[in-house]
KOLMARMI-214741 format. One line per field, with one value per residue (C-alpha): x, y, z; residue number from 1. Coordinates in Angstrom, 1 decimal, decimal comma, padded with zeros to 4 digits. Example, Ala and Ser with C-alpha at 12.3 -4.5 7.8 and 13.67 -1.06 7.14 Angstrom:
% residues 2
c1 [012,3; 013,7];
c2 [-004,5; -001,1];
c3 [007,8; 007,1];
num [1; 2];
% end
This chain:
% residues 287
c1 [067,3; 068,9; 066,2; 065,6; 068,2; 071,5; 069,7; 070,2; 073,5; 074,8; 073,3; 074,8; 078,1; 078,3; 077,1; 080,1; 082,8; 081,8; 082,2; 085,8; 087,3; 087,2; 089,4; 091,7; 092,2; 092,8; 089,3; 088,5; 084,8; 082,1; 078,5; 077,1; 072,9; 072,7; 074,8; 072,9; 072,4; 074,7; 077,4; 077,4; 080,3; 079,0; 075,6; 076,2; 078,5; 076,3; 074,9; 071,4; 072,2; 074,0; 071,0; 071,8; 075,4; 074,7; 072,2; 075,3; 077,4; 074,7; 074,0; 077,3; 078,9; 076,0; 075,0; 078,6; 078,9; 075,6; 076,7; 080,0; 078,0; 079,1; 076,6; 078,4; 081,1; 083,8; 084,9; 088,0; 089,3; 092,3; 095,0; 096,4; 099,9; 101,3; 103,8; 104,0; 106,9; 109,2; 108,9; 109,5; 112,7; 114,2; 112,9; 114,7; 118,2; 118,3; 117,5; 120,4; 122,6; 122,2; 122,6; 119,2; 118,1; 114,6; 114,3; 115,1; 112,7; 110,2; 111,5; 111,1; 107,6; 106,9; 108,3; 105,8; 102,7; 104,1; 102,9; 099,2; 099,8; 101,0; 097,5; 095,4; 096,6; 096,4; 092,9; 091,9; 093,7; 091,6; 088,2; 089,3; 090,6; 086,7; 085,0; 087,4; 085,4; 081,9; 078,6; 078,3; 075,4; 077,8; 080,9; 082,4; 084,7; 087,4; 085,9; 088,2; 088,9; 090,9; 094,1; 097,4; 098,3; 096,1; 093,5; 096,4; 097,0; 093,4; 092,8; 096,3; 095,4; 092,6; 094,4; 097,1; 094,6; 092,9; 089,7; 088,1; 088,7; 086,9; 088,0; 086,3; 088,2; 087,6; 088,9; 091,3; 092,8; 095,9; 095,1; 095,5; 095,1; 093,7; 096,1; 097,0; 095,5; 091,9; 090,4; 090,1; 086,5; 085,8; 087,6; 085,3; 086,0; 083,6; 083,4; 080,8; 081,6; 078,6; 077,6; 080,8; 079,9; 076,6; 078,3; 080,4; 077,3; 074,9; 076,7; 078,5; 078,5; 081,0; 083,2; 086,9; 088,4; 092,1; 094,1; 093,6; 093,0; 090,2; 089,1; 088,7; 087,2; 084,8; 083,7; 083,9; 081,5; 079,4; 078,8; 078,1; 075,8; 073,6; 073,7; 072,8; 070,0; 068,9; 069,0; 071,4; 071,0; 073,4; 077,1; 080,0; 081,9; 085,3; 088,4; 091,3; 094,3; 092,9; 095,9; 095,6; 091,7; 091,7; 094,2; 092,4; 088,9; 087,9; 084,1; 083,6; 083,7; 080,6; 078,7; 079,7; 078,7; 075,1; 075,9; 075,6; 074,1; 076,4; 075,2; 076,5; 079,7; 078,1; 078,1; 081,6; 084,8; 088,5; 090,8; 094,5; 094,8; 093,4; 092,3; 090,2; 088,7; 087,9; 086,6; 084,3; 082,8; 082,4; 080,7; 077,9; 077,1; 077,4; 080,0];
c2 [080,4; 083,4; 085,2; 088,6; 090,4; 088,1; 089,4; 093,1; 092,9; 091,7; 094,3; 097,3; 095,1; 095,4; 099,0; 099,9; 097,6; 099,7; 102,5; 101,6; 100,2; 103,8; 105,0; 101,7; 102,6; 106,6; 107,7; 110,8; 110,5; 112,7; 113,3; 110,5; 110,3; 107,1; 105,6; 104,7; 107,6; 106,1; 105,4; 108,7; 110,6; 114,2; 113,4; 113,0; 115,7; 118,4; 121,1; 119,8; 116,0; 117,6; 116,3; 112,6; 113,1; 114,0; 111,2; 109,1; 110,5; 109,8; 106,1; 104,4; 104,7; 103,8; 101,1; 099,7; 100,2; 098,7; 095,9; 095,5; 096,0; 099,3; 100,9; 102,8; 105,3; 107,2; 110,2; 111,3; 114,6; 116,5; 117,8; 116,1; 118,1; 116,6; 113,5; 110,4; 110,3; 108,4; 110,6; 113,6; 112,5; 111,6; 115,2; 116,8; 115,2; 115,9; 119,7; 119,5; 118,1; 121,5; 123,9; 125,4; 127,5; 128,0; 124,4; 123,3; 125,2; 123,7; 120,1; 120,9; 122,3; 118,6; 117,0; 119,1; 117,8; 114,0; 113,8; 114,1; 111,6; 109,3; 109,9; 109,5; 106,5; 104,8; 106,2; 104,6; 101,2; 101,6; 101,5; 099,1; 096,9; 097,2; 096,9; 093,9; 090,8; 092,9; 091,7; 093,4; 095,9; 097,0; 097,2; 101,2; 101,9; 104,5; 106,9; 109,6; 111,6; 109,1; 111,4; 111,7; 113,3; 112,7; 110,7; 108,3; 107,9; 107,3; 104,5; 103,1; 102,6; 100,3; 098,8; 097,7; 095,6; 093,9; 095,8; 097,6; 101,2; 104,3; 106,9; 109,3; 111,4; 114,2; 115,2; 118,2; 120,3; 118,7; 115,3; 113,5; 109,9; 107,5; 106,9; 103,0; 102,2; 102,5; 099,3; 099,7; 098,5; 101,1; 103,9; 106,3; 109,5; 112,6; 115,3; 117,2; 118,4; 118,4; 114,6; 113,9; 115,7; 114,1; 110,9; 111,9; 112,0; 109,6; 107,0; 109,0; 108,0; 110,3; 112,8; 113,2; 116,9; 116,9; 120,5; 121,3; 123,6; 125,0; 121,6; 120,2; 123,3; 123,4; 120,0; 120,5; 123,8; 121,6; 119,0; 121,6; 123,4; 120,1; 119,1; 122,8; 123,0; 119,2; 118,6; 115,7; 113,7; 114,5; 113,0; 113,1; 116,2; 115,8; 118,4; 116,9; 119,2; 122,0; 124,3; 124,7; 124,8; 127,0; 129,0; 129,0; 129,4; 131,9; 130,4; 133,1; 135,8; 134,5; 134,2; 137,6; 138,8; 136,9; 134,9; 131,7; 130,6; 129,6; 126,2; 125,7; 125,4; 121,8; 120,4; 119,7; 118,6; 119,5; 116,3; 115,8; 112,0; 109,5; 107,0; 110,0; 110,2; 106,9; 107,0; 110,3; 108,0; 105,2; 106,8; 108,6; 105,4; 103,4; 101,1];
c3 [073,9; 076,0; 078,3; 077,7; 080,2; 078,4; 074,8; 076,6; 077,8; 074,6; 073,0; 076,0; 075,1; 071,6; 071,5; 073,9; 072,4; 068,4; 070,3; 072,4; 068,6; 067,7; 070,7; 069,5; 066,1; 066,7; 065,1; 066,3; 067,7; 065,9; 066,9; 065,0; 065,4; 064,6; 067,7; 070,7; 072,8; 076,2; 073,9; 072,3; 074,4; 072,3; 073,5; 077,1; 077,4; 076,5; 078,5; 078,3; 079,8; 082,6; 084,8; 083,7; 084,4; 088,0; 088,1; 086,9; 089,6; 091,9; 090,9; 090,1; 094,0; 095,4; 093,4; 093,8; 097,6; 098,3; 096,2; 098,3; 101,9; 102,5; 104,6; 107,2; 106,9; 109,1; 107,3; 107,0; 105,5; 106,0; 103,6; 100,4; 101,3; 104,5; 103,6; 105,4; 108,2; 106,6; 103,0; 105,4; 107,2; 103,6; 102,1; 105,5; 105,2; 101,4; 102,5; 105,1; 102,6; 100,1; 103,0; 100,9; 104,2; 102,0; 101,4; 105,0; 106,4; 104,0; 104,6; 108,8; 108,2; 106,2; 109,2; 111,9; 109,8; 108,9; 112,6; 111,5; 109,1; 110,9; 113,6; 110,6; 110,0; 113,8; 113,5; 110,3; 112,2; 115,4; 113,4; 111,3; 114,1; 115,7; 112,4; 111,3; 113,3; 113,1; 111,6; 108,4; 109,6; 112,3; 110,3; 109,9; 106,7; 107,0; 103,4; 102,3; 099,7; 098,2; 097,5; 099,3; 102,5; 104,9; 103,0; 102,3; 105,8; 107,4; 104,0; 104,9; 108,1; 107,7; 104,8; 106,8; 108,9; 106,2; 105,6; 102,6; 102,4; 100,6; 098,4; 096,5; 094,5; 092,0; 088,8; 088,9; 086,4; 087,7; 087,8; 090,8; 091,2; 094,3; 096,5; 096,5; 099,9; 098,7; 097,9; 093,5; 093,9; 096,2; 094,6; 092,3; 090,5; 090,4; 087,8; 090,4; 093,7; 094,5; 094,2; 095,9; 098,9; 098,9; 098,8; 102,0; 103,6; 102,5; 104,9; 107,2; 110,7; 111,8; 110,3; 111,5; 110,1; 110,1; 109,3; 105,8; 103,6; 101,4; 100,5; 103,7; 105,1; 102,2; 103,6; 107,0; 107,1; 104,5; 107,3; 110,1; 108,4; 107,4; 111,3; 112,1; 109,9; 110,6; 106,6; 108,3; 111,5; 113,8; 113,8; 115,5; 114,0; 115,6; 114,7; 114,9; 116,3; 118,4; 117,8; 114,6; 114,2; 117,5; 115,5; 112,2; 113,0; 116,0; 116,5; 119,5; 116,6; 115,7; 119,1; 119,7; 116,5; 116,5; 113,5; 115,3; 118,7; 121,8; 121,5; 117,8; 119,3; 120,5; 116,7; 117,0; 119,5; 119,6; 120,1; 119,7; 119,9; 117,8; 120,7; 122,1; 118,9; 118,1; 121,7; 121,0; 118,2; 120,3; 122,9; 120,4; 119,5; 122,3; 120,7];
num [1; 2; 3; 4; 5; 6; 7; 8; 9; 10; 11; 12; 13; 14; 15; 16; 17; 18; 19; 20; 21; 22; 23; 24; 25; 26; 27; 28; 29; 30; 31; 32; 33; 34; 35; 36; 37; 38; 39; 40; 41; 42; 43; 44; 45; 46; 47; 48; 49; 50; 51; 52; 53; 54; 55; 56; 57; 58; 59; 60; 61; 62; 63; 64; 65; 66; 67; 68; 69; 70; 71; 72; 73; 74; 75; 76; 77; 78; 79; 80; 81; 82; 83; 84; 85; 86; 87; 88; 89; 90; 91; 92; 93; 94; 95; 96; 97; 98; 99; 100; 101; 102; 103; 104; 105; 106; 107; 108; 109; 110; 111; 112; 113; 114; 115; 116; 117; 118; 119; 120; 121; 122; 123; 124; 125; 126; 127; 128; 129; 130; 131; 132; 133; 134; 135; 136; 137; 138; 139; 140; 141; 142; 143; 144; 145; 146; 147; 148; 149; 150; 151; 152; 153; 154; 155; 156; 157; 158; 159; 160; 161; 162; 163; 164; 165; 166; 167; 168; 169; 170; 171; 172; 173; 174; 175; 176; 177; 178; 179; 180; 181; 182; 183; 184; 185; 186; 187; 188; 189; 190; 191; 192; 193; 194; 195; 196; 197; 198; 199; 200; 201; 202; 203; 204; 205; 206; 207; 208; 209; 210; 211; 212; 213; 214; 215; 216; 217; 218; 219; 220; 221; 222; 223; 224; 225; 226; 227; 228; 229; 230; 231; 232; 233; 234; 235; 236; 237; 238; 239; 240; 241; 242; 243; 244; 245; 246; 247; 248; 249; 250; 251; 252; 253; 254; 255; 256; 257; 258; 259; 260; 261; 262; 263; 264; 265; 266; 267; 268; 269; 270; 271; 272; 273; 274; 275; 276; 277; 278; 279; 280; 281; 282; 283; 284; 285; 286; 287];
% end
């Protein structure tokens, strides 16, 4: 006789597959009280379960990371714009060849920021080269944002060397998908920024900012603050490319001004190369 939790599954299973031979035949789902409330799509999507959904949101990467021993992160953001090297060099001879001034300048701008790529990457090989060999409690996954750019190029790194990688993405009005260097086990969509963030940090051991743009400041600021306010333990907040951050973000401003204290400016280091800030990392925790 089955025990009581194969009894239960066959019933979660047969609930879901009613519900998936609608979406095979082309029936158009209605709100249907008699289905079983999780496999009611309507149901779930209403303004009044929007606390289950982030419960949801909450539960699913966590369970399945826990499940995979994922316990300790290295963060990696940075923007989803800046092409690999070698999808630069191709996008700057094509330019060349159409004597398109506009689109030359474009293609030489791609080239300029290929080279952050290309860091992110020998960053995400360096902790995946020290993680590779570890004990799992003192293994450190490369997590991104599991899109293009730069996210690509920290989850290719550690990819290339073997080892699981993170991503979590987020559903867009422009739908974007993971970017094929995150292990598929590992890679989860959110609807919620909110939970996503929170999932940046639940295992976050350090976070590695390259230049971006709204989303990674969003991120980045998110991070300091938690440190500043000690919601979060502190980490190694590491911004990677001084000139543009020094560029971008005047952090004096806000000494002078009283909005911050002088020692704020401790939460977080400038670096340019990736060995100096695997090495930062290292350091911290006495690697």
């Amino acid at each position: 006789m089955e025990n009581t939790q194969d009894l239960n599954e066959n019933r979660l299973a047969d609930a879901w597959a009613e519900l998936q031979s609608h979406a095979d035949q082309g029936n158009p789902l209605q709100a249907d009280a008699y289905r079983l409330a999780f496999a009611d799509p309507e149901f779930l999507l209403r303004r009044e379960t929007r606390g289950i959904r982030f419960q949801l949101e909450m539960l699913k990467p966590d369970m399945e990371q826990v499940a995979q021993g994922i316990e300790n992160t290295i963060v990696v953001f940075g923007s989803a714009r800046f092409p690999a090297p070698e999808q630069a060099q191709q996008a700057l001879k094509l330019a060349r060849d159409s004597g398109d001034a506009q689109a030359m300048a474009l293609a030489e701008r791609h080239v300029r920021n290929a080279a952050y790529y290309e860091q992110a990457r020998l960053f995400g090989r360096m902790v995946a080269t020290h993680s590779k060999h570890r004990p799992p409690a003192e293994q450190l996954f490369i997590c991104t944002g599991g899109g293009p750019g730069i996210m690509e190029a920290a989850n290719r790194g550690a990819h290339e060397m073997g080892v699981p990688t993170v991503g979590l993405n987020i559903a867009l009005p422009h739908e974007q998908s993971s970017n094929p260097y995150v292990t598929p086990s590992l890679s989860f969509k959110f609807h919620y920024f909110a939970l996503r963030k929170m999932h940046f940090m639940m295992r976050a051991k350090a976070l590695v900012a390259f230049p971006g743009g709204f989303g990674t400041l969003d991120e980045l600021f998110e991070v300091i603050t938690l440190v500043q306010t000690r919601k979060a333990k502190p980490v190694p907040i590491i911004l990677f490319g001084s000139d543009y951050w020094k560029r971008l973000l005047n952090f004096d401003v806000l000494i002078e001004e009283g909005a911050i204290s002088p020692e704020d400016l401790k939460l977080f280091e400038y670096v340019d190369d990736p060995q100096v800030a695997w090495d930062a990392i290292k350091t911290f925790y006495q690697l």
